[in-house]
C-alpha positions in Angstrom: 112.8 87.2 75.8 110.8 89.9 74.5 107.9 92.4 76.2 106.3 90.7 73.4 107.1 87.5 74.2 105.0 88.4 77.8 102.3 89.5 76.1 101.8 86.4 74.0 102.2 84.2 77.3 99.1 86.2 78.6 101.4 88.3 81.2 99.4 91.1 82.9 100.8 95.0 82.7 100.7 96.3 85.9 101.6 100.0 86.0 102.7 102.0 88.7 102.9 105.5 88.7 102.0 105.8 92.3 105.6 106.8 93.7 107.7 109.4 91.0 108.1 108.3 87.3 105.2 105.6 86.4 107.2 102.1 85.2 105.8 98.8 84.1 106.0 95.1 84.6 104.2 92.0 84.2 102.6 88.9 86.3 101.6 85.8 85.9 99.8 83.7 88.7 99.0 80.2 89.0 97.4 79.5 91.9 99.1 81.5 94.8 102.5 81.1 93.0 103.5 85.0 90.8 105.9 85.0 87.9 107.0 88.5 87.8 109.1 90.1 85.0 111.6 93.4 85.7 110.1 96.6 85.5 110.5 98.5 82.3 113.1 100.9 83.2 115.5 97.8 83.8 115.0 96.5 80.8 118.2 96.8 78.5 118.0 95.6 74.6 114.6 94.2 75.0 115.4 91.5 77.2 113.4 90.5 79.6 113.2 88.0 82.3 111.1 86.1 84.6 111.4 85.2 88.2 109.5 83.5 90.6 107.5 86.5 93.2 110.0 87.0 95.9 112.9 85.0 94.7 115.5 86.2 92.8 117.5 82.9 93.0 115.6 81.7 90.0 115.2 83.8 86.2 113.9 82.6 82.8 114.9 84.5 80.0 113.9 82.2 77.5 110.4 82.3 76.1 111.1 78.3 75.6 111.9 77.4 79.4 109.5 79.2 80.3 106.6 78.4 78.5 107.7 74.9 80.0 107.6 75.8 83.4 104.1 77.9 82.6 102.6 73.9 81.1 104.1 72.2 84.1 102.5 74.8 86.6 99.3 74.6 84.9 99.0 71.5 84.2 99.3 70.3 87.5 97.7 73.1 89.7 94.6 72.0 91.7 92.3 74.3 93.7 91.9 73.6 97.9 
């Protein structure tokens, strides 16, 4: 998956240059669940990936799954 790819899926840049070199990365929330990619200075190739906010048990690095996941998620979310 490409930085592309993110942008097309209506990921958010969030920079930080707060703390020595600024680096980006990019979100995605559906309701209080975050999709959050690597930040740029991980990235190797152009390949990005996608994990669930504090999880690292589960990455997408295809646009394809992920894009599923994105129509499941909001699809189904409801607001409380």
């Amino acid at each position: 998956m490409t930085e592309k790819d993110l942008l097309d899926l209506d990921f958010t840049r969030v920079v930080d240059d707060a703390n020595g070199p600024p680096y980006h990365y990019y979100t995605y929330d559906v309701g209080s669940l975050c999709l959050i990619s690597q930040a740029n200075d991980e990235v190797k190739n152009d390949e990005w990936y996608v994990e669930l906010f504090e999880s690292n048990t589960i990455r997408f690095t295809s646009r394809t799954e992920l894009e599923i996941l994105m129509a499941l998620l909001i699809n189904n979310y409801t607001e409380e």
